[in-house]
C-alpha positions in Angstrom: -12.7 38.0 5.8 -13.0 36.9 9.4 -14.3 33.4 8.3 -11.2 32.8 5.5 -9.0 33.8 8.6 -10.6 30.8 11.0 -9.8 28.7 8.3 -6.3 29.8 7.7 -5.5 29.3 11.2 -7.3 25.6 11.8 -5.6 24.6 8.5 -2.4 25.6 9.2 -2.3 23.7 12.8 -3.7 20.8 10.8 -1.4 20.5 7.7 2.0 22.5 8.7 3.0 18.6 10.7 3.1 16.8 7.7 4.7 19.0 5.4 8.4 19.1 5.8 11.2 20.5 5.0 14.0 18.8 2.5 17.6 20.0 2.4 19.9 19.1 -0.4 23.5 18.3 -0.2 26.5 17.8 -2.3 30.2 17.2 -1.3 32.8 19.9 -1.9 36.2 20.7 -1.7 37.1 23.3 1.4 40.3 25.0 -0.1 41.1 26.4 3.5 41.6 22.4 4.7 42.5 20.9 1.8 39.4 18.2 2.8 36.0 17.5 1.4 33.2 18.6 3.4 29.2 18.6 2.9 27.9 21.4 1.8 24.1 22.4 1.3 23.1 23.2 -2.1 19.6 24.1 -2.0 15.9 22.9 -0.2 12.7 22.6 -0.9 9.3 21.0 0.6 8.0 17.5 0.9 4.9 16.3 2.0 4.6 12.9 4.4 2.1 10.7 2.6 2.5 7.3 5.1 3.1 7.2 8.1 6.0 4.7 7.5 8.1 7.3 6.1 7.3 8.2 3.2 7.5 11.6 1.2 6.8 13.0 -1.9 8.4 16.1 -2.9 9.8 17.7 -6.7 12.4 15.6 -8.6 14.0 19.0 -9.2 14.7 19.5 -5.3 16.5 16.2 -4.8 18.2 15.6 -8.9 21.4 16.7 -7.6 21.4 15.3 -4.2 24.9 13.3 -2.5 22.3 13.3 0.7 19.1 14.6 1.5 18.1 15.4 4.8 14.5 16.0 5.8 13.5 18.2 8.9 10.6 16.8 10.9 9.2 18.6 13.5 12.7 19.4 15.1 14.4 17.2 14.2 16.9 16.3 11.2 17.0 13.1 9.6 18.8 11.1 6.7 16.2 10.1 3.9 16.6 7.7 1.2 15.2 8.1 -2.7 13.5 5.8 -3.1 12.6 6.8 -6.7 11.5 9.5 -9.3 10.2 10.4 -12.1 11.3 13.3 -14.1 8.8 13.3 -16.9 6.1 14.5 -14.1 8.7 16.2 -12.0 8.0 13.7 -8.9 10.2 12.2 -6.3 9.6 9.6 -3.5 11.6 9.9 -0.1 11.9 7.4 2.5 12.7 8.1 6.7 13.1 5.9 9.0 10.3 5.5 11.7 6.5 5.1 11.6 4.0 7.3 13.3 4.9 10.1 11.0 1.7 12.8 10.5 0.2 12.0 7.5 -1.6 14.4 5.5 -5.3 14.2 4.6 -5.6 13.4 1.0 -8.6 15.4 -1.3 -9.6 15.8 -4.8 -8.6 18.1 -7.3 -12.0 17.3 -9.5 -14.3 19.2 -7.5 -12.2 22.4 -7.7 -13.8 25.9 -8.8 -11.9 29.2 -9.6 -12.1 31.7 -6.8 -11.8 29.0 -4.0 -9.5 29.0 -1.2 -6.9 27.0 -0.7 -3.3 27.8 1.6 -0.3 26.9 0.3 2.8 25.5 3.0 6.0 24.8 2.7 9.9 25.8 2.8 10.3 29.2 0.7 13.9 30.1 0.7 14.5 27.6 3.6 12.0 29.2 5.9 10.1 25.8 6.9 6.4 25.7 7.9 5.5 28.7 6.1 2.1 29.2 5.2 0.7 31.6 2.6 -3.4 31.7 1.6 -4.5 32.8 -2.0 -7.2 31.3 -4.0 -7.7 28.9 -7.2 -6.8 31.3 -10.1 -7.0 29.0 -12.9 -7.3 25.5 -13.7 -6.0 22.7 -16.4 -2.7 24.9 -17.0 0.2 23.8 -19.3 2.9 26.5 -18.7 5.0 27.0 -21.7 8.4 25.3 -22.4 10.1 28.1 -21.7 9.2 28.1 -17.9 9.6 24.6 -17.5 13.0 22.9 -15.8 14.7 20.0 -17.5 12.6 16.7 -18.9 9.4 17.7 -17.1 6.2 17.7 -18.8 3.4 19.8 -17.1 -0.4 19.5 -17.8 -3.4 20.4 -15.9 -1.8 21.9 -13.1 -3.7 24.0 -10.3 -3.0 27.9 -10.6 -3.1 30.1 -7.7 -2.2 33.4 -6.3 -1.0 31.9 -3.1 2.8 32.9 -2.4 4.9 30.7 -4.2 8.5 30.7 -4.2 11.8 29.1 -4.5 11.9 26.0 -1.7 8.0 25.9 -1.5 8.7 23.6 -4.4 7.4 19.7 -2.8 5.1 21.6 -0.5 1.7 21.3 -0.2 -1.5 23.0 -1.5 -4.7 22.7 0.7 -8.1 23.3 0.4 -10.0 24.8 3.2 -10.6 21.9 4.8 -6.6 20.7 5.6 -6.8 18.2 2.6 -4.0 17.6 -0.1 -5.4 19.4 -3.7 -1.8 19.4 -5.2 1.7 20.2 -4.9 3.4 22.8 -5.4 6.0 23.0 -8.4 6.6 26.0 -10.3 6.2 29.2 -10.5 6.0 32.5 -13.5 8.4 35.5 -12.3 8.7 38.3 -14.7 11.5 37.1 -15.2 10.2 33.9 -16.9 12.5 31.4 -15.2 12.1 28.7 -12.5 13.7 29.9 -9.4 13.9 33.3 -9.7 13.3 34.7 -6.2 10.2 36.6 -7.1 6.7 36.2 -6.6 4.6 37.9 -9.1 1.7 35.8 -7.5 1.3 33.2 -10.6 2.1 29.6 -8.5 1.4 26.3 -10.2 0.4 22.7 -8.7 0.4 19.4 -9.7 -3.2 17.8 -9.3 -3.4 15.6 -6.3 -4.7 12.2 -8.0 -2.4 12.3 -10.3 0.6 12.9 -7.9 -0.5 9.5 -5.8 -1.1 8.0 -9.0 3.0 8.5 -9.1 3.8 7.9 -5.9 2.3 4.8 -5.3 3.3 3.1 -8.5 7.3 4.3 -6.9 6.3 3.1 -3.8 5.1 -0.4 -5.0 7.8 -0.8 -8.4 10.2 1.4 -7.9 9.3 2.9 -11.1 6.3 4.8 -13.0 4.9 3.8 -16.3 2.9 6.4 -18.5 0.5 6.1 -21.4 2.1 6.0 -24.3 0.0 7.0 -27.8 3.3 7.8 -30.2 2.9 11.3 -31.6 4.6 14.8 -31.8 2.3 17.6 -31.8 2.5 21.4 -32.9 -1.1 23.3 -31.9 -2.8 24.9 -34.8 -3.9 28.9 -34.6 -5.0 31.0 -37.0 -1.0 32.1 -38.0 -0.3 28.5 -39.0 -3.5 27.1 -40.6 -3.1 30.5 -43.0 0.5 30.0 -43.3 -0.1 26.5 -44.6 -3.7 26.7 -45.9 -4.7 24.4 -43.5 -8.2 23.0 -42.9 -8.9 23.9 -39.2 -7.7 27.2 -38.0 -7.7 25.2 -34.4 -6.4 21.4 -33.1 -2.9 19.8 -32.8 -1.2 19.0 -35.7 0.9 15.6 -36.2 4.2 16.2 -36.6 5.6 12.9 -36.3 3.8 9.5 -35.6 5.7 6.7 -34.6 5.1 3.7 -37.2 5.3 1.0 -34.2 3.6 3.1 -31.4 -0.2 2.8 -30.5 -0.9 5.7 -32.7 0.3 4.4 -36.0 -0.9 1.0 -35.8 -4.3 2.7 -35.5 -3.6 4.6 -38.7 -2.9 8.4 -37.8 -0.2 10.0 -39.9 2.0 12.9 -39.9 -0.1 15.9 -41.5 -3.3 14.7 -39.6 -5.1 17.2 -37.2 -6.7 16.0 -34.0 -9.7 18.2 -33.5 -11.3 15.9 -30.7 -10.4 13.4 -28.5 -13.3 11.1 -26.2 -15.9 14.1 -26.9 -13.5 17.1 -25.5 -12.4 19.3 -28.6 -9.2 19.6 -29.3 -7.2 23.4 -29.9 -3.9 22.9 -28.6 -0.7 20.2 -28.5 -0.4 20.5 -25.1 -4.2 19.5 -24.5 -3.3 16.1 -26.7 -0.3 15.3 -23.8 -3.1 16.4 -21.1 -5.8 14.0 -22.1 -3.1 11.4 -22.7 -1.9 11.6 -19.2 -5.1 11.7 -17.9 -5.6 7.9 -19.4 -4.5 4.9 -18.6 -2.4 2.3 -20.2 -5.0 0.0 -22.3 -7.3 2.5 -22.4 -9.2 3.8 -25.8 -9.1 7.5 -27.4 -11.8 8.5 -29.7 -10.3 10.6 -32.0 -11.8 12.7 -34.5 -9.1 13.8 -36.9 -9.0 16.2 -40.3 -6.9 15.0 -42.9 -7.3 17.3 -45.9 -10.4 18.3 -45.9 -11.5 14.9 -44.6 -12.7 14.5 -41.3 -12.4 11.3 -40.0 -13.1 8.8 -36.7 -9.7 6.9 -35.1 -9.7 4.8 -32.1 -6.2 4.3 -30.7 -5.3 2.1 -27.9 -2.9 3.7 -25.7 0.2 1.5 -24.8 3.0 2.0 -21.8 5.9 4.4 -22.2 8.0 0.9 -20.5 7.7 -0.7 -24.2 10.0 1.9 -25.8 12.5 2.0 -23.2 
């Protein structure tokens, strides 16, 4: 206990610099002066990635932003969006200055249920707060109900360390100080994003695929995706009884795109994808998790069931720019 505690304290003087905290605001009509006055709307947590400036943080913190205004140190400044991303939930903020404290960057590869990681950020504006949990779970895709807006979640950290409305941006840290994720959502019993509770289920957006974003913002202005063409459903045991199917497990194709990567390589609607590059296949959402994963011009190696045909189908995965 005494050891988790050293670490607590020697991360928290390490990492709590660099996270920040982001304040969103909208203008609104004061009815006692008959003027329009700024007004703040909500906050959440950003993390300083360069020292130039710049921060990532949740596109849900800043969508509804007139102005956002980041607190570093003591001190309140102006920042500019520089872009986002709302597919992966990700946002890109820009301050003036350089010498910012950057945060030490680590890997979310190496990562093993029951290790400890700290969690720091914003929760319900209080800034530098740090909570310590551990790694509950790993490669998570939280169910559409939970999820806000356009985003599309896959293989996100889990932990038990307090998460809560305005920690969303924020950072999660191994024991070491260095950057594993960042903090995004969170499972009340209520079921909603938002809802100030912590039931202790807090969910984080792997590091190396969060820089992945941010740098491609940072150099573009923009973020382009693998693209393969498909709509999925998963297969259980319900469905494939339901509609004497051949697999009682996989994601089926409910609609392939005629011109995308995956039907130029031949899959068609009614195929089931059972494995993809050696990994087998049970759910929908693990199709969107390996497709993420990838990398434009990249090859799958599918292995799909069609009837009671199994069959091999390499697809080529294009950029989600072309159907823009």
């Amino acid at each position: 206990m005494g050891a988790s505690v050293d670490a607590a304290v020697a991360v928290a003087s390490k990492v709590t610099p660099s996270v920040v905290n982001v304040a969103v605001q909208q203008t609104v009509f004061d009815p006692f002066s008959g003027g329009i006055r700024q007004r703040e709307v909500g906050n959440g947590s950003g993390v300083i990635v360069r020292e130039d400036g710049y921060i990532v943080t949740n596109y849900h913190v800043i969508a509804n932003a007139e102005r956002v205004i980041v607190t570093i140190g003591v001190q309140d400044v102006d920042a500019t969006v520089v872009g986002v991303d709302p597919s992966t939930d990700l946002a890109v903020l820009k301050v003036p200055g350089t010498g910012h404290p950057v945060i030490e960057f680590g890997s979310s590869a190496e990562l093993s249920v029951g290790q400890l990681v700290i969690a720091v950020g914003s929760p319900f504006g209080l800034d530098k707060t740090v909570t310590a949990g551990i790694v509950s779970a790993l490669q998570r895709t939280p169910d559409g109900e939970s999820v806000p807006g356009a985003a599309r979640y896959t293989n996100l950290i889990q932990t038990d360390a307090a998460i809560n409305p305005g920690n969303s941006g924020g950072a999660l840290v191994d024991a070491s100080g260095a950057l594993i994720g960042i903090n995004t959502l969170i499972q009340s019993p209520a079921g909603a994003v938002g809802t100030p509770q912590s039931a202790g289920i807090g969910f984080a957006i792997p590091v190396e695929f969060v820089r992945n974003v941010v740098d491609q913002i940072i150099e573009t202005g923009t973020v382009v995706h693998p693209y393969m063409g498909i709509t999925t459903l998963t297969v259980d045991r319900q469905l494939a009884t339901q509609f004497d199917l051949p697999v009682q497990a996989g994601a089926l194709l409910q609609f392939v795109d005629p011109g995308s990567p995956a039907g130029q390589a031949g899959l068609r609607r009614g195929d089931i994808i059972v494995e993809i590059d050696g990994r087998e296949i049970t759910r929908g959402e693990e199709v969107v998790a390996v497709i993420r994963s990838s990398e434009v011009g990249q090859t799958l190696a599918l292995k799909v069931v069609r009837a009671d045909t199994e069959r091999d189908i390499e697809v080529t995965l294009g950029s989600d720019r072309d159907r823009r």
